[in-house]
C-alpha positions as CSV (number, residue, x, y, z in Angstrom):
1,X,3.6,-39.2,-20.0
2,X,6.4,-38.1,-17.7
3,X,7.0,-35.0,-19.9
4,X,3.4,-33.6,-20.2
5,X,3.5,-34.5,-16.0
6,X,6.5,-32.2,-15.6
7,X,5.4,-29.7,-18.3
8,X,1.9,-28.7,-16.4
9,X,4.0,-28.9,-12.7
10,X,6.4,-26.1,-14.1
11,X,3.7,-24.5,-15.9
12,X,1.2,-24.3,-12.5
13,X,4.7,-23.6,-10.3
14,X,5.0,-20.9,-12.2
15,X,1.4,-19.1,-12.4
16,X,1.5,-19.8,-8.4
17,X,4.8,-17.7,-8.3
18,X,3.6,-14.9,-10.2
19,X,0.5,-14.7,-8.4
20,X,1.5,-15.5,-4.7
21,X,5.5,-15.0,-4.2
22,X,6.2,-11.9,-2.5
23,X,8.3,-9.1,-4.2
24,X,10.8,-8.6,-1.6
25,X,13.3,-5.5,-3.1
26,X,10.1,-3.1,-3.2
27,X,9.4,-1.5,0.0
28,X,6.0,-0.7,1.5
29,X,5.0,3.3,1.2
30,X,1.8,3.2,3.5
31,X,2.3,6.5,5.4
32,X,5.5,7.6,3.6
33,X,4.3,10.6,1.7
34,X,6.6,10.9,-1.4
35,X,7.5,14.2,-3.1
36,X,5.9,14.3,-6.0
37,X,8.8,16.6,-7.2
38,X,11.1,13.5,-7.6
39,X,8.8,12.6,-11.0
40,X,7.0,9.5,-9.2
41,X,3.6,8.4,-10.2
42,X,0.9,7.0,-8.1
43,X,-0.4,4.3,-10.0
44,X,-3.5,3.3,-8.8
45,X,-4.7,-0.6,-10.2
46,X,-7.4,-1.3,-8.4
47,X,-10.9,-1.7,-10.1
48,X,-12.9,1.6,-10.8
49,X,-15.4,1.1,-8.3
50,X,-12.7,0.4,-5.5
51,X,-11.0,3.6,-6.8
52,X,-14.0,5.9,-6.9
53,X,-14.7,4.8,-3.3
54,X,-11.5,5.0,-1.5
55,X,-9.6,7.4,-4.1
56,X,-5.8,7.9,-3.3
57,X,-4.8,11.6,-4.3
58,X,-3.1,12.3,-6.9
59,X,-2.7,8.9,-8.3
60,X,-3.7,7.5,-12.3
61,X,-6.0,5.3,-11.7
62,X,-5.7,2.4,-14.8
63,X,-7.1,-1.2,-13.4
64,X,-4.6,-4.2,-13.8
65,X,-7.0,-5.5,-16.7
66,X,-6.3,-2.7,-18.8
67,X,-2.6,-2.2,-17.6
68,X,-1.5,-4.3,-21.0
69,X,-2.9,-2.4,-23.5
70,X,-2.8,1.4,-22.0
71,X,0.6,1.1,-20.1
72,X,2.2,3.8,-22.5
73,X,-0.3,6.6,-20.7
74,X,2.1,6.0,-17.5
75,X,4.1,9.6,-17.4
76,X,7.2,8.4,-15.3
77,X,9.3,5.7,-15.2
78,X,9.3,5.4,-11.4
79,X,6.1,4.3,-10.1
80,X,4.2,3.3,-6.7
81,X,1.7,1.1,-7.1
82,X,-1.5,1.3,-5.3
83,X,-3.3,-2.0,-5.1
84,X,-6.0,-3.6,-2.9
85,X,-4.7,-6.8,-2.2
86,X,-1.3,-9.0,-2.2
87,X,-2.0,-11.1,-5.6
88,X,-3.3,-7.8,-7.2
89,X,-0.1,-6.0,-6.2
90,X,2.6,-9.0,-7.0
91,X,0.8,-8.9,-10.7
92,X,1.3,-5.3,-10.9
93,X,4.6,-5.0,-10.0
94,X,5.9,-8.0,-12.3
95,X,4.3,-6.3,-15.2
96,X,5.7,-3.0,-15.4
97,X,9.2,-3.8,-13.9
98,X,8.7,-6.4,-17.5
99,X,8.2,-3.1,-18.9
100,X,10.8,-0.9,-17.7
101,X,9.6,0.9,-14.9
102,X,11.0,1.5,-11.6
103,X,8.2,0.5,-9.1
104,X,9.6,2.5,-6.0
105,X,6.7,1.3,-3.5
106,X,3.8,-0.1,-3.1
107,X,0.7,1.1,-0.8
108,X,-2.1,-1.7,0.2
109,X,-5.4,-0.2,0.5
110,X,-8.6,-1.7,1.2
């Protein structure tokens, strides 16, 4: 009983740190304009709709939910990501650094 106790605590301890522990080595870009020379992507994650409304220039807009299957259509290995809230941005940011990207910065938009 003990062991199926401490197996869901780590299991939940460890969904609540990938969703809700900040990512403290990647810096915020929001108002940093980055050369685009340096090879960087914009990598815009939000949803469609949020995109479409609020559209960052420049950026590849590929939602988190289809980040896993289509991540390969990212052209650069360093990458901001452009998210629309925290959770959203943490998730994001775990992923492709999994993948071997560089995630430079982040931008928060609403």
């Amino acid at each position: 009983m003990n062991i199926i106790l401490i197996s869901t605590l780590i299991l939940c301890l460890f969904y609540l740190y990938q969703r809700y522990f900040p990512i403290w080595y990647v810096p915020n870009m929001d108002g940093v304009n980055v050369n685009s020379g340096n090879h960087i992507v914009y990598l815009d994650v939000r949803d469609y709709q949020d995109a479409s409304h609020n559209p960052v220039q420049g950026a590849f807009n590929l939602p988190y939910a289809y980040l896993k299957r289509h991540h390969d259509q990212i052209s650069s290995c360093q990458v901001v990501v452009v998210a629309s809230d925290p959770v959203l941005k943490n998730l994001s940011i775990r992923f492709l650094k999994g993948h071997g990207f560089k995630v430079v910065g982040y931008q928060l938009i609403k």
